[in-house]
DRENMAR-839212 format. One record per residue: residue number from 0; residue in three letters; x, y, z of N, C-alpha, C in turn. Coordinates in Angstrom, 2 decimals. Layout:
<atom NUM; 'ALA'; <X; Y; Z>; <X; Y; Z>; <X; Y; Z>>
...
This chain:
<atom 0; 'UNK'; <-69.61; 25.97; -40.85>; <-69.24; 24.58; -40.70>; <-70.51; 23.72; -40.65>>
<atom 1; 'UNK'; <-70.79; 22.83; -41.63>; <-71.75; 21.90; -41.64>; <-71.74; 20.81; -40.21>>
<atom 2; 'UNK'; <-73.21; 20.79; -39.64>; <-72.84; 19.78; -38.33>; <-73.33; 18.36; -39.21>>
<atom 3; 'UNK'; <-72.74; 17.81; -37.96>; <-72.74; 15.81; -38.54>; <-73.82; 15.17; -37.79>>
<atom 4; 'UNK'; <-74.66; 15.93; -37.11>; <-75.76; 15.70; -36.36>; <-77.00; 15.22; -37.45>>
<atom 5; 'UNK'; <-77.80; 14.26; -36.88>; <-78.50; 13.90; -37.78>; <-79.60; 13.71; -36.71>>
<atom 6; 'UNK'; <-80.62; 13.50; -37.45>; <-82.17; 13.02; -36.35>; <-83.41; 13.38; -36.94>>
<atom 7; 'UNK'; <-84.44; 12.55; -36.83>; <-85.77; 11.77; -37.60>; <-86.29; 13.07; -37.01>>
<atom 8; 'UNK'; <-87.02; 13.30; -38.17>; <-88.17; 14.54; -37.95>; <-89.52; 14.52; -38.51>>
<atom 9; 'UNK'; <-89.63; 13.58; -39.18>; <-91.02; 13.02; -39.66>; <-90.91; 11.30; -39.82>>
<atom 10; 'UNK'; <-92.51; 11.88; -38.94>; <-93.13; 10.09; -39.48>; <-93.82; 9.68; -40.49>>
<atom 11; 'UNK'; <-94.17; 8.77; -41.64>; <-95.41; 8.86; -42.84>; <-95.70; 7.53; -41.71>>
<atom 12; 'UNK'; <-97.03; 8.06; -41.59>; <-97.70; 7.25; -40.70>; <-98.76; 6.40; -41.72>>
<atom 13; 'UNK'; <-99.18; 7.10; -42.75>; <-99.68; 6.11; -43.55>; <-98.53; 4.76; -44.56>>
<atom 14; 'UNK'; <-97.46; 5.08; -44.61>; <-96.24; 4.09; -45.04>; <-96.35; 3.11; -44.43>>
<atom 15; 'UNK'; <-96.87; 2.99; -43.17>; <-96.82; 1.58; -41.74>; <-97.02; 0.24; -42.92>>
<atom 16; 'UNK'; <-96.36; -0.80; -42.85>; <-96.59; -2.05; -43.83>; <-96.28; -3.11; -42.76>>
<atom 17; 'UNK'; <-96.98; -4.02; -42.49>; <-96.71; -5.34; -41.25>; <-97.64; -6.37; -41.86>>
<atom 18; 'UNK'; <-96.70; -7.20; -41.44>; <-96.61; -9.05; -41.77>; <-96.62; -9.43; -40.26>>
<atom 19; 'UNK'; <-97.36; -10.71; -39.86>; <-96.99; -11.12; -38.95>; <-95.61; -12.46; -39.16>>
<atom 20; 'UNK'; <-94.42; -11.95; -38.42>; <-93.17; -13.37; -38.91>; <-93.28; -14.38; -38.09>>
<atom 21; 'UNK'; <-93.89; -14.23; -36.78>; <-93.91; -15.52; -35.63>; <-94.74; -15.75; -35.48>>
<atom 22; 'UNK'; <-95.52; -17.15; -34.89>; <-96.71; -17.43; -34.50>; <-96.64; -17.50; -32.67>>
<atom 23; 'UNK'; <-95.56; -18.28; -32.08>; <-95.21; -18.94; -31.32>; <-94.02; -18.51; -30.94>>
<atom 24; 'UNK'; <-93.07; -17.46; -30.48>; <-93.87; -16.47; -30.07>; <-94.63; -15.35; -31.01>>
<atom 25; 'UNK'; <-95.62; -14.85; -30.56>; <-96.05; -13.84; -31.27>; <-94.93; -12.82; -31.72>>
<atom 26; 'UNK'; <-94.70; -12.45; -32.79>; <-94.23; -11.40; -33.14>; <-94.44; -11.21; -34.60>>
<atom 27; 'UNK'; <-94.40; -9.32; -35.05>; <-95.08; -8.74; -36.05>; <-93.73; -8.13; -36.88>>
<atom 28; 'UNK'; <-93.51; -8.37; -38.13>; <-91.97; -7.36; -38.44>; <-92.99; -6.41; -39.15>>
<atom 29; 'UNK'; <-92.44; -5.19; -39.44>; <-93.12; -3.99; -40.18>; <-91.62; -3.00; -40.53>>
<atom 30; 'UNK'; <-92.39; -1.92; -41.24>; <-91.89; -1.08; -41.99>; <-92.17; 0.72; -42.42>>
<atom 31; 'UNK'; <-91.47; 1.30; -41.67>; <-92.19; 3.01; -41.89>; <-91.33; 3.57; -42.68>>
<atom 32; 'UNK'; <-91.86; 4.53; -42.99>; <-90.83; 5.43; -44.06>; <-90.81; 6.65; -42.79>>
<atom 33; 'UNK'; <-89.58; 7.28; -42.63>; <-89.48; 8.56; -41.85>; <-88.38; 9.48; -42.99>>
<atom 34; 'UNK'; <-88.18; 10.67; -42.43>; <-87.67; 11.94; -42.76>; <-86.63; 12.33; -41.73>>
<atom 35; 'UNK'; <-85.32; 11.59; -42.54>; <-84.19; 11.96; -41.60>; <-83.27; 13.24; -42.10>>
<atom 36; 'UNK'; <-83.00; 14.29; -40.79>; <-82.49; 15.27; -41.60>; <-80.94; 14.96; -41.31>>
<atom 37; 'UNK'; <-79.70; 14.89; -42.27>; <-78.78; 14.77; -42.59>; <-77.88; 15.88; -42.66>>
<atom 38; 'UNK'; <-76.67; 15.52; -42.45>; <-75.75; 16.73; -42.58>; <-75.84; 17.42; -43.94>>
<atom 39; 'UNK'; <-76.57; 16.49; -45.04>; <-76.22; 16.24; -46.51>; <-77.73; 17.16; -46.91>>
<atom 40; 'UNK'; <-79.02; 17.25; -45.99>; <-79.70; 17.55; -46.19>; <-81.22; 16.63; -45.60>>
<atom 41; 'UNK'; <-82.27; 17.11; -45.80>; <-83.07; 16.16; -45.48>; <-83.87; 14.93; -46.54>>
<atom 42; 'UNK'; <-83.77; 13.69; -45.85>; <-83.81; 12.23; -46.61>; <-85.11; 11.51; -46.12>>
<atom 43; 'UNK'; <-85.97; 11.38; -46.91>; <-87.08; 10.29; -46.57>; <-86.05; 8.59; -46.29>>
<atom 44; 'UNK'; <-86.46; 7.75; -45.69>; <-85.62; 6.30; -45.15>; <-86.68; 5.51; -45.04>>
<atom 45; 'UNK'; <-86.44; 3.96; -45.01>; <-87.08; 3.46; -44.72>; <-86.80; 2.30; -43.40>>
<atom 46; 'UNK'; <-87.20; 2.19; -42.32>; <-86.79; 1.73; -41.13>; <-87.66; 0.35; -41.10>>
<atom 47; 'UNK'; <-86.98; -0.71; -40.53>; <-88.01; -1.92; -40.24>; <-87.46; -2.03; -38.19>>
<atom 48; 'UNK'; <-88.97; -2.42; -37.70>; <-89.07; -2.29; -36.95>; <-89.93; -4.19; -36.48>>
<atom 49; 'UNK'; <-89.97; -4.33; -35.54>; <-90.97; -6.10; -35.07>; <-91.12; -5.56; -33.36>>
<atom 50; 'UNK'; <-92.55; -6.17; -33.39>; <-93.30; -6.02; -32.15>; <-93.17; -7.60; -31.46>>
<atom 51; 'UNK'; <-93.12; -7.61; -30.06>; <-92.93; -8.93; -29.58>; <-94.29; -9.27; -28.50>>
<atom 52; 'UNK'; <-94.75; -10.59; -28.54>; <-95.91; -10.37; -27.34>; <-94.84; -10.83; -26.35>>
<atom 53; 'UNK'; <-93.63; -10.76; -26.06>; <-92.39; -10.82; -24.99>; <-91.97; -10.00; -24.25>>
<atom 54; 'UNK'; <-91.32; -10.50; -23.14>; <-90.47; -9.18; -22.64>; <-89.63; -9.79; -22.22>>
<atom 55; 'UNK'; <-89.10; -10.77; -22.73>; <-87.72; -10.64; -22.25>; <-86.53; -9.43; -22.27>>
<atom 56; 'UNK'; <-85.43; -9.47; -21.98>; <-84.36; -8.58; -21.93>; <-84.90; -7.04; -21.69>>
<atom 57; 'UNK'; <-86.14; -7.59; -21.03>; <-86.46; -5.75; -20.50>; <-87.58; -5.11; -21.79>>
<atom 58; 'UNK'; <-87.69; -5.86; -22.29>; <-89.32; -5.64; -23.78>; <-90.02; -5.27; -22.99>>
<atom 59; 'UNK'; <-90.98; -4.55; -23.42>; <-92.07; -4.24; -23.07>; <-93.48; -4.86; -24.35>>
<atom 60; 'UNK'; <-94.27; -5.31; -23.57>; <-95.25; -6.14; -24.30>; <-95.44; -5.00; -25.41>>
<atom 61; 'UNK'; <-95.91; -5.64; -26.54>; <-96.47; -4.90; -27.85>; <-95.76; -3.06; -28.29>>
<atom 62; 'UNK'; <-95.01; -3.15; -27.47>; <-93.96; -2.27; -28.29>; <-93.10; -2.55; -29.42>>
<atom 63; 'UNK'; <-92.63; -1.43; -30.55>; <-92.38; -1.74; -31.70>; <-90.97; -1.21; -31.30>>
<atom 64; 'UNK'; <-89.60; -2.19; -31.71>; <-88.72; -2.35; -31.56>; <-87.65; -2.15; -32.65>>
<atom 65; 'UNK'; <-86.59; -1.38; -33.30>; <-85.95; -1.57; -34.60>; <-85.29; -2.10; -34.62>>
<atom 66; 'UNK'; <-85.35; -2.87; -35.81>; <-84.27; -3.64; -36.06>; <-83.31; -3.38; -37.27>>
<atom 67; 'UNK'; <-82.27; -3.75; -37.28>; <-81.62; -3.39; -38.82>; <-81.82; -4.30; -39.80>>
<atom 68; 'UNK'; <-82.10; -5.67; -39.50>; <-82.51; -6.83; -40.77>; <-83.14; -8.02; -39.94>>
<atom 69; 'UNK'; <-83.50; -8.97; -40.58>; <-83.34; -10.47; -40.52>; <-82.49; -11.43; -40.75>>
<atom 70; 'UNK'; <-81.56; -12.51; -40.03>; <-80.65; -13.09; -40.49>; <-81.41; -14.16; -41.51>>
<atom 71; 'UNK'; <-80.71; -14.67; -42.45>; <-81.48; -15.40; -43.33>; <-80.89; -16.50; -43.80>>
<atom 72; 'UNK'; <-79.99; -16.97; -42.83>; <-78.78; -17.85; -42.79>; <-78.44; -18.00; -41.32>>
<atom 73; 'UNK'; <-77.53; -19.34; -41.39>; <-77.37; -19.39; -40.06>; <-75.54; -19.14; -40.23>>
<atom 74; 'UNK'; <-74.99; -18.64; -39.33>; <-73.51; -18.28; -39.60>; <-73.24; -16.95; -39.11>>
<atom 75; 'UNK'; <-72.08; -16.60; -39.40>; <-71.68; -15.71; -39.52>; <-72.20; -14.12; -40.41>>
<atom 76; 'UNK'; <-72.11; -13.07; -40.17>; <-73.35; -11.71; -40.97>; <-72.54; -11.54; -42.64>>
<atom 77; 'UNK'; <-73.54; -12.37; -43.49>; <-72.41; -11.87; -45.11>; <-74.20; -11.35; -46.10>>
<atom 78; 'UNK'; <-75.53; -11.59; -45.59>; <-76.41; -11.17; -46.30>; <-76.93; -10.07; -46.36>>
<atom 79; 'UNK'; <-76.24; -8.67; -45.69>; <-76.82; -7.79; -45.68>; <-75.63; -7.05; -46.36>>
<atom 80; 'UNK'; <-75.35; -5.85; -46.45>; <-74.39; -5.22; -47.17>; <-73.34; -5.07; -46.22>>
<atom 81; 'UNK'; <-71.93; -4.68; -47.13>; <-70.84; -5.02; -46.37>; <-70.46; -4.08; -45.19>>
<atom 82; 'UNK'; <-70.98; -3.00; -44.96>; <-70.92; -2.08; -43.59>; <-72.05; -2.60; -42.64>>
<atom 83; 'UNK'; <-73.04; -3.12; -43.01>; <-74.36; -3.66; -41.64>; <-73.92; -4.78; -41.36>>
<atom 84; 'UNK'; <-73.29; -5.60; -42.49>; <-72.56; -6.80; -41.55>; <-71.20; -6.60; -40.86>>
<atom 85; 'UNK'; <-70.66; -5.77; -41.24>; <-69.12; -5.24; -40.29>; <-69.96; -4.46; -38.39>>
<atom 86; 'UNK'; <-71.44; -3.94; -38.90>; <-71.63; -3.51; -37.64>; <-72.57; -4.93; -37.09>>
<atom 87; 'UNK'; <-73.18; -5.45; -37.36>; <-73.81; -6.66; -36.90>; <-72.88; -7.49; -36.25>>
<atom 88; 'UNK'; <-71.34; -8.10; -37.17>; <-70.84; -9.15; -36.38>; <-70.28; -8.19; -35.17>>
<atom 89; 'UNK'; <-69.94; -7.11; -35.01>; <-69.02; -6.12; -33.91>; <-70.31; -6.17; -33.08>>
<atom 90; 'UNK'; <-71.36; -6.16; -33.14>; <-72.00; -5.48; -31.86>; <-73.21; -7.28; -31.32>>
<atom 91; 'UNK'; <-72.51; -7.67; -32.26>; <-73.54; -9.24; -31.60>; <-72.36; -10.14; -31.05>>
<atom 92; 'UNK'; <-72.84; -11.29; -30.39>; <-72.07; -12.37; -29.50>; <-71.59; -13.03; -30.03>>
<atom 93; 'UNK'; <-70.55; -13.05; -30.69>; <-69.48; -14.00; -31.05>; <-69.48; -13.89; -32.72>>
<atom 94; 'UNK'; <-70.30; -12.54; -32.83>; <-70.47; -11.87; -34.59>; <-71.06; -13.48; -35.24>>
<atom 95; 'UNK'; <-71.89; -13.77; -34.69>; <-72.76; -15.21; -35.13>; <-74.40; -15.31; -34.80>>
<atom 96; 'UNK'; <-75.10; -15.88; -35.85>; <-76.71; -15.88; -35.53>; <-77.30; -16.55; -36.03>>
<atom 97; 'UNK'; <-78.14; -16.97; -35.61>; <-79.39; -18.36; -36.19>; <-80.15; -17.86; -37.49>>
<atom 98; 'UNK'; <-80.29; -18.45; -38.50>; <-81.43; -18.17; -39.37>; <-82.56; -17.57; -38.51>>
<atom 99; 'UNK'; <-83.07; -16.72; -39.06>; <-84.37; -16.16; -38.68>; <-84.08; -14.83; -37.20>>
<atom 100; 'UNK'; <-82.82; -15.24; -37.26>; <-82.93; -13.82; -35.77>; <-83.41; -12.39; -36.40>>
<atom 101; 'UNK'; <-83.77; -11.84; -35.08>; <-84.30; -10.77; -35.46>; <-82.81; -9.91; -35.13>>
<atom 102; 'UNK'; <-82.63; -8.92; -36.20>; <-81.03; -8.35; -36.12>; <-81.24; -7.12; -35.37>>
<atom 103; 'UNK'; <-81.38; -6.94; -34.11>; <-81.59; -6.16; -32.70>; <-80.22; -5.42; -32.12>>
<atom 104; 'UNK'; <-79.27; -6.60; -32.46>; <-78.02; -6.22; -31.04>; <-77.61; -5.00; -31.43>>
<atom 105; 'UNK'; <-77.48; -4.15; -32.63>; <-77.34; -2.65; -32.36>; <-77.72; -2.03; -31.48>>
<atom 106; 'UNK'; <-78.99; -2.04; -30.60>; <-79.74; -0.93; -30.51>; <-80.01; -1.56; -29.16>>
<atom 107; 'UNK'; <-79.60; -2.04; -28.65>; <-79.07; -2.79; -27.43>; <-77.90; -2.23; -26.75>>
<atom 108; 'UNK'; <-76.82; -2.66; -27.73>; <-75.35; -1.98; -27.47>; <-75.32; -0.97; -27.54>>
<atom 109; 'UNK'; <-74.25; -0.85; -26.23>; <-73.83; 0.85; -25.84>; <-72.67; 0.80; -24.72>>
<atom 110; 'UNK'; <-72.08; 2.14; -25.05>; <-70.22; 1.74; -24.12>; <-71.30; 1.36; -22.83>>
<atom 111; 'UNK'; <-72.19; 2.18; -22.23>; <-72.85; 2.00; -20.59>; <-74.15; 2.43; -21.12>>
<atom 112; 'UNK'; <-74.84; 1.64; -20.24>; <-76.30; 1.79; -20.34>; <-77.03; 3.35; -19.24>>
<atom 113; 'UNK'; <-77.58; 4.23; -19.45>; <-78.28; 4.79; -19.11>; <-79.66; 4.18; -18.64>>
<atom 114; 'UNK'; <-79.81; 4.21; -16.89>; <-80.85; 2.69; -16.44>; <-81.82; 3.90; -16.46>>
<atom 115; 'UNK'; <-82.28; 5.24; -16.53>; <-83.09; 5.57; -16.92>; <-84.21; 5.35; -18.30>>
<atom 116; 'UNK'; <-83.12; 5.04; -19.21>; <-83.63; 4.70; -20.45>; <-84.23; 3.12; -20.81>>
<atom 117; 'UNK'; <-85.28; 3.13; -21.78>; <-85.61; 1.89; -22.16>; <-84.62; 0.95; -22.66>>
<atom 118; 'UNK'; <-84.17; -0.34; -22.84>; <-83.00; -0.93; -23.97>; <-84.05; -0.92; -24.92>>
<atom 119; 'UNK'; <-82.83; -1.43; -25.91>; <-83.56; -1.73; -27.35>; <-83.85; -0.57; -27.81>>
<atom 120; 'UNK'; <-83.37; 0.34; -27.88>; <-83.79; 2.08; -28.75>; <-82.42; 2.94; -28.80>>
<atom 121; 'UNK'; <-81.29; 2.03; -28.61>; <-79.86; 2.99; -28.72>; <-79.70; 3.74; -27.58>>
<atom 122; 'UNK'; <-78.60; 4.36; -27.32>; <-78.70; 5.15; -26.30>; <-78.34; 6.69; -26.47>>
<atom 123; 'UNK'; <-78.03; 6.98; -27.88>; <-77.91; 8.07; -28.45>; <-78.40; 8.91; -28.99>>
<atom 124; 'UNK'; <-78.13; 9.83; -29.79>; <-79.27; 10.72; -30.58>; <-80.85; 10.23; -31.22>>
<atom 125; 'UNK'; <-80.42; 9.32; -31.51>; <-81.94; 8.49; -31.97>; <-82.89; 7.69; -30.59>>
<atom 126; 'UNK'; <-82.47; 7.86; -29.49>; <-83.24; 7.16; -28.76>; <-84.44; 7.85; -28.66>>
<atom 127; 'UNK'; <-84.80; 8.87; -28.59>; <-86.05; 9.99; -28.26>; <-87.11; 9.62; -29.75>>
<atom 128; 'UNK'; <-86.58; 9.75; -30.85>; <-87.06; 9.52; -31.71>; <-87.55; 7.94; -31.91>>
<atom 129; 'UNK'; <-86.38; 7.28; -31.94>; <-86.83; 5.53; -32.15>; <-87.98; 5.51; -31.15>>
<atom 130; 'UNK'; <-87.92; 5.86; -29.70>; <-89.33; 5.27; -28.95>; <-90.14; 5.71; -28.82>>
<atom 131; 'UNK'; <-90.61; 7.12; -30.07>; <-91.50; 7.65; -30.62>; <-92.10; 7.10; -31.70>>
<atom 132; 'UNK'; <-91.47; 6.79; -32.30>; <-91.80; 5.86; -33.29>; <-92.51; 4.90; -33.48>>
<atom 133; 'UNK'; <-91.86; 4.14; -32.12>; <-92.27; 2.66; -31.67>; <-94.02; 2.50; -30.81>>
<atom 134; 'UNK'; <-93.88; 4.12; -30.10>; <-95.04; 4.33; -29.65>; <-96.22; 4.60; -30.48>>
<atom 135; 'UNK'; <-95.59; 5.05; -31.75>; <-96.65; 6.11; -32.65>; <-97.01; 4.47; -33.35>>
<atom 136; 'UNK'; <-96.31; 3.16; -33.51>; <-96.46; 2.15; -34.31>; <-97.22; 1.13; -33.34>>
<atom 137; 'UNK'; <-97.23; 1.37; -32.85>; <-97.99; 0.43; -31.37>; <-99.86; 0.95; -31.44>>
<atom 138; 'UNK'; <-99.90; 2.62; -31.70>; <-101.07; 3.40; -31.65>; <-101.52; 2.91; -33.25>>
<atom 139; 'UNK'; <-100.59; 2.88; -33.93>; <-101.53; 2.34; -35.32>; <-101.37; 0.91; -35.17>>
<atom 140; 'UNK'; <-101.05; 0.43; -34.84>; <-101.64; -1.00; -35.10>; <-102.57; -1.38; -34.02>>
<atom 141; 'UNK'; <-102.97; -1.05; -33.52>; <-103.89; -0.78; -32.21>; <-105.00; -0.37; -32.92>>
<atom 142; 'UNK'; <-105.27; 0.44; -33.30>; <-106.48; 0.68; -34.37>; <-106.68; 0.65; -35.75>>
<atom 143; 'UNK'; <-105.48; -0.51; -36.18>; <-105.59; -1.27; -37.49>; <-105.23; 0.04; -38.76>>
<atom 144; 'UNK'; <-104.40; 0.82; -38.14>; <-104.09; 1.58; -39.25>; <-102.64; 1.22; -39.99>>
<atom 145; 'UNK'; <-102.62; 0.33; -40.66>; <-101.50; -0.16; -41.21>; <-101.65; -1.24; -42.45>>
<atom 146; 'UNK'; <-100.82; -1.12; -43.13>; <-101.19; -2.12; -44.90>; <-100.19; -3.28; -43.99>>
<atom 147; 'UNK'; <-101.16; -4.39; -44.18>; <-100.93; -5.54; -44.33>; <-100.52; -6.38; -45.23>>
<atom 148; 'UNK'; <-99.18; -6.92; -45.12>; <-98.72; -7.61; -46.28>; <-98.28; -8.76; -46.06>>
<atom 149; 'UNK'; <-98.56; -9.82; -46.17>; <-98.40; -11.35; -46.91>; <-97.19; -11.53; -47.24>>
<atom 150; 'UNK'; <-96.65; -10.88; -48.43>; <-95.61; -10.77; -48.92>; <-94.31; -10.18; -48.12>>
<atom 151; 'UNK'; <-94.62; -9.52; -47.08>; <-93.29; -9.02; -45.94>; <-92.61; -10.35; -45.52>>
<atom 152; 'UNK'; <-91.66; -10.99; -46.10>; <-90.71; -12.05; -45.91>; <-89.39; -11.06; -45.07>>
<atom 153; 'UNK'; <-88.63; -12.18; -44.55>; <-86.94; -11.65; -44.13>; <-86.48; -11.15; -44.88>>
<atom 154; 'UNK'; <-86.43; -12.03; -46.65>; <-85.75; -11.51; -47.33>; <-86.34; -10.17; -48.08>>
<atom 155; 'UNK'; <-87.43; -9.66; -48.13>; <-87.85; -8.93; -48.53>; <-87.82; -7.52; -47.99>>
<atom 156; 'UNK'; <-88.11; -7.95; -46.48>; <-87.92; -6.45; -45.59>; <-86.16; -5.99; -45.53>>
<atom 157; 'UNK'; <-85.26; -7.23; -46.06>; <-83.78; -7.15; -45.64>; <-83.59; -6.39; -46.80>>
<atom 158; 'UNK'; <-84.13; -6.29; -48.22>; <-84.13; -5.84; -49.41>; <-84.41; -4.36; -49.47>>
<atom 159; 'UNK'; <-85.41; -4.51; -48.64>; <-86.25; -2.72; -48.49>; <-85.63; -1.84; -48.04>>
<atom 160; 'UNK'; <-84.67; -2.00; -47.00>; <-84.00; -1.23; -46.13>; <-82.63; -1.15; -46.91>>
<atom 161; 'UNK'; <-82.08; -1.77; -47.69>; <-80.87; -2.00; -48.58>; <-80.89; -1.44; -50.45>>
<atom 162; 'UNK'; <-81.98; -1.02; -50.69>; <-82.65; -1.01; -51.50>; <-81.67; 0.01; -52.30>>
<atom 163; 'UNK'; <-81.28; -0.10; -54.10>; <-80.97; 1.62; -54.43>; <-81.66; 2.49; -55.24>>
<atom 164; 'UNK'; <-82.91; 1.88; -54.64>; <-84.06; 2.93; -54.88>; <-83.61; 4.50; -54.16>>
<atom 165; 'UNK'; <-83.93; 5.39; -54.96>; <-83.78; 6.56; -54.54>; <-85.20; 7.58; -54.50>>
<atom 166; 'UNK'; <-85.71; 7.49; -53.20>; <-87.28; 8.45; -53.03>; <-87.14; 9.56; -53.98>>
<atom 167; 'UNK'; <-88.17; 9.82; -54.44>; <-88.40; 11.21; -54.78>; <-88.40; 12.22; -53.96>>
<atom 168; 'UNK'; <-87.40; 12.85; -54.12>; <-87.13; 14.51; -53.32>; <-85.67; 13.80; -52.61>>
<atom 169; 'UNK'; <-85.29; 12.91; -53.01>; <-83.86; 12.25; -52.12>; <-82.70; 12.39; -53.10>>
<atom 170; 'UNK'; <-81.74; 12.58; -53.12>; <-80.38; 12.59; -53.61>; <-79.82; 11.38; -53.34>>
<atom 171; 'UNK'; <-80.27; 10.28; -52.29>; <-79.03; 9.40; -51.74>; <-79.71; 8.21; -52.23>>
<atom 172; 'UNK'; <-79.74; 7.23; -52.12>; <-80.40; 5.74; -51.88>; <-81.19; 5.79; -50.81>>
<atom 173; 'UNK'; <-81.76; 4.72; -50.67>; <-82.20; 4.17; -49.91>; <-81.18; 3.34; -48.64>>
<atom 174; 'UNK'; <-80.32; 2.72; -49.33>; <-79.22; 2.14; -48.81>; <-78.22; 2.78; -48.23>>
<atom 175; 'UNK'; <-77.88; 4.34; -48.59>; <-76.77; 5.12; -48.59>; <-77.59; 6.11; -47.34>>
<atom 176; 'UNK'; <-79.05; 5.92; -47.43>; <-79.27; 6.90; -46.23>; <-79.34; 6.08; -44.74>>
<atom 177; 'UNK'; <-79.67; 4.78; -45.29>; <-79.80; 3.44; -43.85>; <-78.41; 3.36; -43.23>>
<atom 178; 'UNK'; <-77.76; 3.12; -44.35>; <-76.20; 2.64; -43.84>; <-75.64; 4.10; -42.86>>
<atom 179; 'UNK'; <-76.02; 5.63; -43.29>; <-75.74; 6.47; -42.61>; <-76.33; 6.42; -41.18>>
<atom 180; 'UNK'; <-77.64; 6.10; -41.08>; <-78.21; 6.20; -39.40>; <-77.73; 5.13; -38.88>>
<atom 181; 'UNK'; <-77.59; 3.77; -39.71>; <-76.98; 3.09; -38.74>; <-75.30; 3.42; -38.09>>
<atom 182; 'UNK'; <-74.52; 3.83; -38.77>; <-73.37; 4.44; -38.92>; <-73.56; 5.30; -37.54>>
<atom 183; 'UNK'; <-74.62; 6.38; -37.45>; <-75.05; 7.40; -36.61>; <-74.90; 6.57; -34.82>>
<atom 184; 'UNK'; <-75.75; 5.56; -35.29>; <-75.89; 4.74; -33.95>; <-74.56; 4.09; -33.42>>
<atom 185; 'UNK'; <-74.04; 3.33; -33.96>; <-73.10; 2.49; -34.06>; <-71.52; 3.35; -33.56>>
<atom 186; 'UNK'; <-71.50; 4.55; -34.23>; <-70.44; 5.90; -33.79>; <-70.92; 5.92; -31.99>>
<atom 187; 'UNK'; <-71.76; 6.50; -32.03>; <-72.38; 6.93; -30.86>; <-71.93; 5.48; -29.38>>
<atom 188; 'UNK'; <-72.44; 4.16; -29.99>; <-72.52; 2.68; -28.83>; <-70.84; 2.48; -28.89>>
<atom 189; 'UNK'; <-70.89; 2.53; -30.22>; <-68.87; 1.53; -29.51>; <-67.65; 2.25; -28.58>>
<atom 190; 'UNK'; <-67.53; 1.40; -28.17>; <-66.83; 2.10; -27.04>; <-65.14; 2.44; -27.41>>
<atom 191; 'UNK'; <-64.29; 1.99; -28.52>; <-63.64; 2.74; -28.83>; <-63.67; 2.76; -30.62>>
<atom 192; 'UNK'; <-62.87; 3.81; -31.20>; <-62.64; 3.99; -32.43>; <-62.04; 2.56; -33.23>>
<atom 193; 'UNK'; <-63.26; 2.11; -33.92>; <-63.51; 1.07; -34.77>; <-62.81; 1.15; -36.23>>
């Protein structure tokens, strides 16, 4: 019997790509490629992640945080594909958001919070990994190991992660392997069968 268990097992630490998107407050959006192994097999992905000089809602300064997109509109979730916006409007406040939000409330939400755990990293199979990640992305940009790009817009990083580019050595998309981890997370936080 094939398991449905999934979970990040490599980082490409040279993949790291960051733009700074805020001035005021500080904040950085970026981009890693990891190696998620799948029921289907194992999938290179590409994850976007933003660092905050904040802490609100329990942040921790200059930690790298995931996100699933950028809103790029103000309204209701229709710019990302039609399963990240079915999980965006379900797991945000009133399934509504400002141009420019950073698209977080996944990874926030959860039936109950575990107060051992950090927020903002899920509370499920991916939490161990996401704040490995976040740590390992904090240590490279800390000593400037990361491609800097200009060109990292909302709409661009919202593109990357949606993409149907298919990696070499991958069978799935790009899109078809995102939409699965988020899927992963999203199974795991809601509190009943969606």
């Amino acid at each position: 019997m094939m398991s449905n268990s999934s979970e990040i097992i490599r980082i490409y630490q040279d993949s790291f790509k960051v733009n700074v998107y805020t001035v005021s407050p500080f904040r950085m959006i970026g981009l890693i490629n990891v190696d998620i192994k799948y029921p289907y097999g194992i999938e290179k992905v590409t994850l976007a992640f933003y660092s905050s000089s904040g802490t609100n809602s329990g942040k921790i300064k200059d930690l790298w945080y995931p996100i699933v997109g950028i809103k790029t509109t103000t309204g209701p979730f229709t710019e990302f594909t039609d399963y990240l916006n079915f999980v965006l409007s379900y797991t945000t406040k009133d399934g509504f958001a400002k141009h420019g939000w950073l698209a977080k409330s996944l990874f926030f939400y959860a039936k109950t919070h575990d107060a051992s755990k950090l927020r903002g990293f899920a509370n499920g199979k991916y939490y161990d990994s996401l704040l490995k990640i976040s740590k390992t992305l904090r240590n490279l940009y800390d000593i400037g190991r990361f491609h800097h790009l200009t060109s990292l817009t909302p709409t661009l990083l919202n593109s990357a992660v949606t993409s149907h580019k298919i990696y070499s050595g991958n069978k799935h998309t790009q899109k078809e392997n995102y939409e699965k981890y988020i899927e992963d997370i999203f199974t795991h936080a809601k509190p009943n069968q969606v």
